[in-house]
N, C-alpha and C positions, 0 to 999 in steps of 0.2 A: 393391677396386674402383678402377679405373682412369678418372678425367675429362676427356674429349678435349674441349676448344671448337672447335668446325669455325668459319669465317668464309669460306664458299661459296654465291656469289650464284647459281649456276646450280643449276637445283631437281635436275636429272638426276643432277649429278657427286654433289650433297649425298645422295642418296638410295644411290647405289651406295657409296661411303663404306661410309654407314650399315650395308648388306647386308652388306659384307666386314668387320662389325667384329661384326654377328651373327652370322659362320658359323664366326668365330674363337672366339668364346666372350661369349656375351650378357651372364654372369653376372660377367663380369673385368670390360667397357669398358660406360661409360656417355657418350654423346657428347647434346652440346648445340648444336645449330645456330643460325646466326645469320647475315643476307646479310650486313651494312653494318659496316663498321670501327666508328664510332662504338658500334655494339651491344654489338660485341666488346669493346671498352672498357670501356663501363658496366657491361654483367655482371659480367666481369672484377673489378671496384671494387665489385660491391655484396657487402654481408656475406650476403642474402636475395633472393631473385627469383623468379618464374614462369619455369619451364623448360620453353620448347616441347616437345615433342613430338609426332612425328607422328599417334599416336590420340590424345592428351588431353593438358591442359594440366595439370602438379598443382604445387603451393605446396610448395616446399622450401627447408631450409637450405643455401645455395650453399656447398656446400666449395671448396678453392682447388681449382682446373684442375691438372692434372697436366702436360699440353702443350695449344699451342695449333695446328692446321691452318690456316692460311690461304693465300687467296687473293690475290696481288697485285692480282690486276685485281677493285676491285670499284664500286658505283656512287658511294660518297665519297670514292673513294681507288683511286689506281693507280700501279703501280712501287715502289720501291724505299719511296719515300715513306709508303707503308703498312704495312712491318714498322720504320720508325725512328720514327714514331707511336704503332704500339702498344708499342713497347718504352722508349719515352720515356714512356708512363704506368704500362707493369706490365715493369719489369724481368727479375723474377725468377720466369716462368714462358718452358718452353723455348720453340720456336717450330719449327716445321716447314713449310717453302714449298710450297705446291701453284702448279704452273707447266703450260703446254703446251709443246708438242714445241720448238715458235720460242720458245720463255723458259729456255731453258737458260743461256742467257752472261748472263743474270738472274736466274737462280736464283743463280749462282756468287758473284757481285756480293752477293745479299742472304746467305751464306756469310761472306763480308767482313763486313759488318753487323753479326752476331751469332747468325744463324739458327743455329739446331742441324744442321738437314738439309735436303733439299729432295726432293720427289714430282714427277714427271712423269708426268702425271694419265693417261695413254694405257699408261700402262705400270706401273701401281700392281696387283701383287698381293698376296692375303690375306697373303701370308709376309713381302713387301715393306713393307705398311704397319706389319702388326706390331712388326716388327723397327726400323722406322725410329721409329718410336713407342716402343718402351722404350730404344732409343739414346739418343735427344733428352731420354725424362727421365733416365735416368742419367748424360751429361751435363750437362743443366740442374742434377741435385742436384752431382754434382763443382764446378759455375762458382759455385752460390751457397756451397756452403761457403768456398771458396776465396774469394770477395768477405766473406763474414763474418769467416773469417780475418784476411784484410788490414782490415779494419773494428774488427774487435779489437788487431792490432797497432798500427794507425792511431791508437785510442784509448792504449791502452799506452806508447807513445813520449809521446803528448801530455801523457801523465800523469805520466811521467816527466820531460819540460821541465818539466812544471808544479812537480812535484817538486825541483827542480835550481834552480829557478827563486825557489822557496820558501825552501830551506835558505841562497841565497846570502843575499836580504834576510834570511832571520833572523840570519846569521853579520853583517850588517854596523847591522842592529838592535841586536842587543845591543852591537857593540862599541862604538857611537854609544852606545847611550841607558845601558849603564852605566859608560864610558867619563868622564862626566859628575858623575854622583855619586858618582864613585869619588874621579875628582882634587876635588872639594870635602870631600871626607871628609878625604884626605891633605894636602890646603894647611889644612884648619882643626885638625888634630891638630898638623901639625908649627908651626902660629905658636902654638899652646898649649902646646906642646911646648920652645920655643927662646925665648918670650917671655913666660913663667907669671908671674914676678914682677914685670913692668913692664904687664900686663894688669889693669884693673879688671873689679869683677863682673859688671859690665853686658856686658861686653866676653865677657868667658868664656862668658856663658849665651849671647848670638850666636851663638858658633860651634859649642857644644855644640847651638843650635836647628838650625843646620846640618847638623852630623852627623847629627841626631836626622831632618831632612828628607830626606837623602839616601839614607839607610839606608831610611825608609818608602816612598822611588818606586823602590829598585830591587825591596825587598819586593811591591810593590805588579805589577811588571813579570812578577817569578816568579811569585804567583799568575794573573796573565792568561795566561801563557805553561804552566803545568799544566792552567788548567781548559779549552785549548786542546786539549792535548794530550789529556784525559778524551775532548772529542767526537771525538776524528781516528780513538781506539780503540773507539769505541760503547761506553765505562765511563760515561758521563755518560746517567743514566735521569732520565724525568718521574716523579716522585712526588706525586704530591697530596695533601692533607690540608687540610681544613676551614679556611678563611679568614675572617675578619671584612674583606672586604676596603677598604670607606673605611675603616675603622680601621688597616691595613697600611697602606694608601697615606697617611692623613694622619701617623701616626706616621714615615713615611721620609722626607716633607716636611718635619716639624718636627726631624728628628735634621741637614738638611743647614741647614737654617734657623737652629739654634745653632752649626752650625761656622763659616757666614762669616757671621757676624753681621749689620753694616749695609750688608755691600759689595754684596750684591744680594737680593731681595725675594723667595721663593715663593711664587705666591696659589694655594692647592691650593682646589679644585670638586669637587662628586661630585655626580654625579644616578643615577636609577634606585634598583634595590634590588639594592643589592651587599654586601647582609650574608654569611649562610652560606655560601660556594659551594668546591668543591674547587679548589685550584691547588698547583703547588710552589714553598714560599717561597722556596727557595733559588735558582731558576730566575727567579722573578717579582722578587725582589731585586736579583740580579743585572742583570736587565731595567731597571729602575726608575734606582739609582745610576749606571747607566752613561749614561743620556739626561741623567739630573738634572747630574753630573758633567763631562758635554758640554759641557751649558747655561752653566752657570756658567763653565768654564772660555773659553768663547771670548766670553762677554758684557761688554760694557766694565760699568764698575764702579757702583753704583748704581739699573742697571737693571732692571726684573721680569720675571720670567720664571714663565709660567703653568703647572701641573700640574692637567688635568683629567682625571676618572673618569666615563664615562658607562655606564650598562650596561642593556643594555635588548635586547628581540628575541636573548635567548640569546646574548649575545657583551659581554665590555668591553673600550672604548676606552678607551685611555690617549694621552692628549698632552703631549706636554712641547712651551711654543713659548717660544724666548728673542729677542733683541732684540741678535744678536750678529753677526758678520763674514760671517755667510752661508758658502755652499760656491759656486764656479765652477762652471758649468754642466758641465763640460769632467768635472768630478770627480765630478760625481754618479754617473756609471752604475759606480764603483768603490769604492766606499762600505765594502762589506760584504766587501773583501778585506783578506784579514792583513795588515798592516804596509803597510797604505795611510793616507797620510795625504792629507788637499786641500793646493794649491797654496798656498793664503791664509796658511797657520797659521803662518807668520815663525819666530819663538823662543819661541812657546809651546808648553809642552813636551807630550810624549804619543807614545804607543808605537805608535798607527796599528791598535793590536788589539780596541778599544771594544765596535765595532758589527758587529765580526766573530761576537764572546763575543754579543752584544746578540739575534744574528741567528739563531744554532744555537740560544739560549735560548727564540725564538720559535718556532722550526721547532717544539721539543721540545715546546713546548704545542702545535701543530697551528696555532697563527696565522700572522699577516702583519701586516709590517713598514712602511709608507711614508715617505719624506721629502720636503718642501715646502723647496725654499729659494730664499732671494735675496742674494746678494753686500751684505752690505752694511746686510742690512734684518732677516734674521733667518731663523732656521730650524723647522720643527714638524717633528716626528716622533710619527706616529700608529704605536699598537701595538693589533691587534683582535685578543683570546685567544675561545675559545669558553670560555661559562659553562657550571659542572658541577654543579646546587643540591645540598647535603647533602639 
């Protein structure tokens, strides 16, 4: 079946149409009349509609038009004006001009425009309309494959900068960020190395804390840089499995709580009932240290930085809020890109991958991500997972 939208204000020309599209075959074309541009439009656009008809009105599901008939001259709209209208809200249905004998070097013109074809209504037969009518859709389907085409490569190229774009920051990533613990590795072996005997032991385990730290942040860089590469290849699944979750979440609070000891506070909260519920620990873990680990790192020293669990109406919140250097406004909408760091961060170190890992980790649970910040006054980062009770 074939769907013709007619857009012809005159009841006459509409009706003979109609005739020559039943003597051609009643059972191929199904045409929809309509006087006024704007009609033509709305139809157009709706997924459902009431389909005139000249016996009866019946309630069907609007499939897309196949071509559209119009009229230039109609009561909302005349000229030219009225096919760069309708094809300025529905592109991607062909268009065929109905004109009189004096609209031919306007017919031509709407040709130009994008029209598939054009009718001259005085001289439209069965064999004419036909024919002009499966031209126009089979050109219309050639123009939008070929726009989809180009849409695809549009994308493809894009993906490709993107791509290009990616591998140089990681190539200038790593050489930066292991770059750094590499020559502190090498400057603490060779003064250990050239000065063994004139070093005290206090002296020696310094530098060996050195290596020992050096050695742990580029460690630290290759695992963010694999579990990376896990999401890029869809290897990285949600798995769930039965949580006690304030017990997860205060236990992660109290493991970073004995690592930096006095230098900053964690006051972990939980409300709701967040015992049993399914998540992936390895996923929610990751979630968890990488906000806490933010926190901490960009908060000046002594300060508390708050861990709240709320869970309630099928969904827990997680917030982590510190009292730390804030992010520029400027940097916020860039957050959750690889090997992005904010402008503020000076010489504090970190690989720009965080909230990257933080962000696929949430995808994975079906959540969402927020961040609140102020230069200067501190940051929150809300995380809401959907609950899944055992």
């Amino acid at each position: 079946m074939i769907h013709i939208l007619l857009v012809e204000d005159s009841p006459t020309d509409a009706r003979l149409l109609r005739q020559i599209f039943v003597r051609a075959d009643k059972e191929e074309w199904q045409m929809t009349h309509v006087e006024r541009l704007s009609e033509a439009i709305s139809i157009s656009l709706q997924s459902s509609t009431i389909l005139p008809d000249d016996s009866q009105a019946e309630s069907v599901k609007q499939r897309r038009f196949d071509v559209v008939l119009l009229d230039l001259s109609l009561p909302d709209s005349t000229g030219l004006d009225t096919l760069k209208e309708y094809q300025a809200e529905i592109p991607d249905i062909p268009v065929v001009v109905l004109t009189g004998l004096d609209d031919e070097q306007l017919a031509l013109q709407a040709l130009a425009e994008g029209a598939q074809d054009y009718l001259v209504k005085d001289q439209i037969t069965m064999q004419l309309l036909v024919r002009t009518a499966r031209y126009a859709i089979e050109r219309g389907d050639i123009l939008n494959k070929l726009r989809e085409t180009e849409e695809r490569s549009r994308q493809a190229l894009a993906k490709e900068q993107e791509l290009n774009e990616l591998k140089s920051n990681f190539v200038a990533m790593v050489s930066h960020e292991f770059r750094n613990p590499m020559t502190t590795i090498r400057t603490a072996l060779e003064i250990i190395e050239h000065n063994n005997a004139a070093l005290t032991e206090e002296q020696r385990t310094k530098y060996f804390e050195r290596v020992q730290n050096a050695i742990k942040q580029m460690l630290q860089l290759l695992d963010e840089i694999l579990f990376l590469s896990k999401t890029e290849a869809a290897k990285l699944e949600y798995n769930p499995i039965p949580v006690h979750l304030e017990n997860f979440c205060s236990e992660i609070a109290d493991i970073f709580q004995m690592r930096i000891g006095t230098q900053h506070t964690i006051s972990f909260t939980a409300q709701g009932e967040c015992n049993r519920v399914q998540m992936d620990e390895d996923l929610l873990t990751c979630i968890l240290t990488n906000l806490l680990s933010n926190a901490i790192k960009y908060s000046p020293q002594q300060s508390n930085i708050k861990f709240d669990l709320n869970c309630k109406n099928g969904t827990a919140t997680f917030q982590v809020q510190d009292q730390g250097v804030g992010i520029p406004l400027k940097d916020q909408s860039n957050l959750f890109q690889t090997f992005y760091r904010a402008s503020n961060v000076g010489r504090i170190q970190g690989t720009g991958l965080g909230l990257a890992i933080v962000k696929r980790c949430v995808d994975l649970h079906g959540g969402e991500i927020q961040i609140e910040s102020q230069q200067n006054v501190g940051t929150t980062v809300t995380v809401t997972l959907p609950l899944h009770f055992v």
